[in-house]
C-alpha positions as CSV (number, residue, x, y, z in Angstrom):
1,X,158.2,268.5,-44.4
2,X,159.5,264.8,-44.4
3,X,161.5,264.2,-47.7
4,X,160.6,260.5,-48.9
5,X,161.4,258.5,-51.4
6,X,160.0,255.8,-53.8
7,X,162.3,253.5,-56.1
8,X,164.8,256.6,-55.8
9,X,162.6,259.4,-56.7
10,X,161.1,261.9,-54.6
11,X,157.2,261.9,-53.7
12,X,155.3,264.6,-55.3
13,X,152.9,266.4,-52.7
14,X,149.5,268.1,-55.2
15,X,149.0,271.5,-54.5
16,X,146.5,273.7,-55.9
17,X,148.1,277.1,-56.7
18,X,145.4,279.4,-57.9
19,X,146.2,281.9,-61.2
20,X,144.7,284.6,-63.3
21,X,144.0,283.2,-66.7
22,X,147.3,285.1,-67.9
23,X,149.3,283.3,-65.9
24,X,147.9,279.9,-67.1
25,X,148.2,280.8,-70.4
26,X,151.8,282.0,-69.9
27,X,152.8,278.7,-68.8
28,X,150.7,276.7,-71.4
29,X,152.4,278.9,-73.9
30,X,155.9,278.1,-72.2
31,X,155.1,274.5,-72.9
32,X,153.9,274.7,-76.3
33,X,157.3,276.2,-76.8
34,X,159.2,273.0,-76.3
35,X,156.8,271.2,-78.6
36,X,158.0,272.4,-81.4
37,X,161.5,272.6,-79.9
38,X,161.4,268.6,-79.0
39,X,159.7,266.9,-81.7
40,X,156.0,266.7,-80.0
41,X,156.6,267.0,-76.5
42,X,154.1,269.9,-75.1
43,X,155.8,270.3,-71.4
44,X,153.5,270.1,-68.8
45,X,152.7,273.1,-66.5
46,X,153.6,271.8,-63.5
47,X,157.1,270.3,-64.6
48,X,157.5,274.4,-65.4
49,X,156.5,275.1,-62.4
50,X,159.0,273.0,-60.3
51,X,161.5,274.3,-62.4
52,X,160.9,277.8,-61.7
53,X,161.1,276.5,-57.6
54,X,164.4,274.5,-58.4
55,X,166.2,277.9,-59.7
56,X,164.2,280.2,-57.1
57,X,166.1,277.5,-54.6
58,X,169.5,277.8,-56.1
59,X,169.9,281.8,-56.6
60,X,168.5,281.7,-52.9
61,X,171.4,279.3,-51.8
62,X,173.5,282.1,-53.3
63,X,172.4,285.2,-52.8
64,X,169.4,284.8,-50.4
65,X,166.1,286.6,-51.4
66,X,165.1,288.6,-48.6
67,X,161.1,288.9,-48.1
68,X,161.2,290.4,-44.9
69,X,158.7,293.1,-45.0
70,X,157.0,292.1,-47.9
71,X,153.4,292.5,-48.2
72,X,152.3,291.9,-51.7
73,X,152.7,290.2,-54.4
74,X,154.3,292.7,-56.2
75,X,156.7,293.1,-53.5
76,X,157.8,289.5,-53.5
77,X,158.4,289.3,-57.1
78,X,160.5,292.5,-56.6
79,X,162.6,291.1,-54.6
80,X,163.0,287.8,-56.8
81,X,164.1,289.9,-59.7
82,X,166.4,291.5,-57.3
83,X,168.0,288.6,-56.3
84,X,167.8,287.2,-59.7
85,X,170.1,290.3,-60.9
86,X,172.9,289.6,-57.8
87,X,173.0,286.1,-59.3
88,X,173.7,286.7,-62.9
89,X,175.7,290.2,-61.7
């Protein structure tokens, strides 16, 4: 994927990412969190989500997560919290 740029900020690509109702909730929750924390600012599900891909990036860059083999879901997010202890460890 080609990395461009407009007036110094990188383009945004949509994606649909399809959730369970927890999930979305989890994340709505997660923003409603920062409302109270930032005087009226409810952050937007999708800022969270970038977030989460920004540190998934860096703690790869570190300690590499490893999803060879993986087949699942639960597998994959195994092996995040896996790397996610080598990081912080």
């Amino acid at each position: 994927m080609i990395d461009k740029t407009v007036n110094n900020k990188t383009a945004y690509i949509k994606t649909t990412i399809p959730m369970p109702k927890n999930m979305v909730k989890f994340l709505h929750n997660l923003g409603l969190d920062s409302k109270t924390s930032k005087g009226g600012y409810t952050m937007a599900k999708a800022t969270i989500v970038r977030a989460l891909c920004e540190a998934l990036e860096e703690i790869d860059k570190k300690v590499k997560i490893d999803l060879r083999e993986c087949t699942t879901q639960e597998d994959v997010k195994q092996r995040i919290i896996i790397a996610i202890k080598k990081y912080s460890g």
